[in-house]
C-alpha positions, 0 to 999 in steps of 0.5 A: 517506557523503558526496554527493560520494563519489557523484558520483565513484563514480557508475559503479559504484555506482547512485543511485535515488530512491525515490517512495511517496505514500500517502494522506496523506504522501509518502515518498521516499528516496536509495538508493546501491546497497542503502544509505539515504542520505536518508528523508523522509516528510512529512504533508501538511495538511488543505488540501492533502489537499483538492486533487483527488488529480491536483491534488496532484502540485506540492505533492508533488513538492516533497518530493522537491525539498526531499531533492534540495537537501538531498542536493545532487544533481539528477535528472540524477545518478540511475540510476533511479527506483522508484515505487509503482505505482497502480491501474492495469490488473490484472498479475502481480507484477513490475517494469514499466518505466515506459510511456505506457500506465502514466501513461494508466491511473493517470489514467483508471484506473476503480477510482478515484482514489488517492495511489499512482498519483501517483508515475509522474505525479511521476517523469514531471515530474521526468524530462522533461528526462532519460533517468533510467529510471522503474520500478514494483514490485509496483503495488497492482493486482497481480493472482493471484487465483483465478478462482472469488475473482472472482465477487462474486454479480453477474455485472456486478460483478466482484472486484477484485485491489487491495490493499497488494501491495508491502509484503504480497509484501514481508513475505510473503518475510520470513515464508518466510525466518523460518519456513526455508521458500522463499515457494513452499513456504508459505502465508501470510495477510498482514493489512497494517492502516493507513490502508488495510488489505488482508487477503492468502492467499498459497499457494505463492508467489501472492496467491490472495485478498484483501479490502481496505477495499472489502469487509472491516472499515473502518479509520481513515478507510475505511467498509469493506464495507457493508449493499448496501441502505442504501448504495444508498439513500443513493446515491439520497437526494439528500443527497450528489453521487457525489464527496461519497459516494466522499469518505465512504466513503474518507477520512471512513469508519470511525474518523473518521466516528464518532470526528472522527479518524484518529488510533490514538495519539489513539483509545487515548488516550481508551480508557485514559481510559475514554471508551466511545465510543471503546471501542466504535469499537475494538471493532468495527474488531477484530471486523471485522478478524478476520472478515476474517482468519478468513475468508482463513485458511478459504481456506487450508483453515486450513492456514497456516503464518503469520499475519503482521500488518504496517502501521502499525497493527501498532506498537499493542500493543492491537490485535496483542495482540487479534490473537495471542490470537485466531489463534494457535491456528490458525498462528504470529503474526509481526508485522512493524511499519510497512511495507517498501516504500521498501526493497523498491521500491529493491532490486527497482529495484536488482536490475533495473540490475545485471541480477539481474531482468528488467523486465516490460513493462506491460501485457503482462508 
């Protein structure tokens, strides 16, 4: 389909840019209606990953400059944008008209720094000079939570609601719709596994829990959930400032703090070639892994009516195969490889123009 196609029809059909940095790439994406016209994802280098994550917007925004050249439109020809959303202030699921408030929070939000939050601060430089509308979906701090999930066993420490929402609430519909069922009807433990991993219950249509990779098993570059007293020791040894820790503990933990690397393809690589090091990192991730997964499932009760496994980490057959074999007896494994964000975020985007969904208005809903 032919840009200039686009252009003619503009009136009926809507384009949306769709804007979905993660930690170590940027995707974007050209949708016209429902259909995918352009898909990028550029991995970023190891010196521009090294910037200041707010540092990054530039090189980042010119992913998306590269995919208007080539697409041969201009911000001004777009219906909307949709965004991934960051960690900003706890909401409900939803879609929520990009505000002031929304780009305050991603930069001064206190659950840290991450990729996700720069998407509305792209979208807000590609947009200051146009009226194009600006949309979050399902921001990683979409919050459903149990009150009793939220105790940690600190009264001044509470459970934090963040996690890979998007793509779970994604796939947590795909599984309602292969199992025949509505998404209200079931319940769900979603292991989204990657980069970043988030363990989800979902029951009755809401994320009652989550463990992400502050608290559960580490993933190829998170520490994952650690001994509190080692941790704090280390706090107060003097070797490392506060940004070199956080760096540690997401972005150099888990495979790469013992391995040199966050590749699977190249840990598996040395696994088939016998090397026991790498033998047992793996090991490990999959121990922890399940009692992550093992414990959610007790959340349900074990009354589960799918486990599903989704992420970049579910195209490793060694790592679903473990899975399978360790949960099917509990409930149907459904695996769902890879991640359906940009489409999701463009068909939720989608249903918001053409008056299907109503926009949500941060941070009041």
């Amino acid at each position: 389909m032919s840009m200039d196609n686009i252009r003619i029809n503009q009136d009926e059909k809507k384009i949306i840019l769709v804007l979905n940095p993660g930690s170590t790439s940027t995707k974007v994406a050209l949708y016209y209606d429902d259909v995918c016209l352009l898909e990028r994802s550029v991995s970023h280098t190891q010196e521009e990953l090294e910037l200041d994550v707010f540092d990054q917007v530039r090189v980042r925004q010119q992913v998306i400059e590269r995919l208007f050249a080539e697409a041969g439109i201009s911000v001004r020809d777009l219906s909307a944008i949709a965004a991934r959303g960051g960690r900003i202030r706890p909401v409900s699921s939803g879609v929520y008209r990009m505000n002031d408030q929304i780009i305050y929070d991603s930069i001064n939000g206190t659950s840290g720094k991450h990729a996700s939050a720069l998407a509305v601060l792209i979208a807000r430089e590609l947009t200051a000079d146009s009226n194009c509308p600006v949309f979050v979906v399902d921001p990683v701090s979409v919050d459903e939570l149990l009150p009793e999930a939220r105790l940690s066993g600190l009264k001044e420490i509470e459970r934090k609601s963040l996690g890979h929402a998007l793509n779970s609430k994604a796939v947590a519909l795909r599984a309602a719709r292969d199992l025949g069922e509505s998404y209200k009807d079931v319940n769900l433990v979603i292991a989204h596994i990657g980069g970043g991993t988030t363990i989800s219950a979902h029951r009755k249509g809401q994320m009652i829990d989550i463990i992400n990779d502050f608290e559960g098993g580490f993933t190829p570059e998170r520490a994952g959930g650690l001994p509190t007293i080692e941790l704090i020791n280390l706090c107060f040894s003097g070797k490392y400032t506060q940004e070199q820790l956080m760096r540690k503990i997401e972005g150099e933990g888990g495979f790469y703090s013992y391995l040199g690397t966050k590749d699977i393809k190249e840990i598996e690589d040395r696994i088939e070639a016998g090397d026991p090091q790498s033998i047992l990192v793996m090991k490990a991730y999959l121990l922890q892994l399940s009692k992550s997964i093992g414990s959610l499932m007790a959340v349900l009760s074990f009354l589960v009516d799918a486990f599903c496994i989704t992420g970049g980490i579910a195209y490793s057959q060694r790592v679903t195969s473990f899975l399978k074999e360790t949960f099917s007896s509990i409930a149907p494994v459904f695996i769902y490889p890879g991640s359906f964000e940009t489409e999701t975020l463009a068909k939720r985007v989608l249903a918001v123009l053409n008056g299907d969904e109503i926009p949500k208005t941060y941070p009041g809903g």
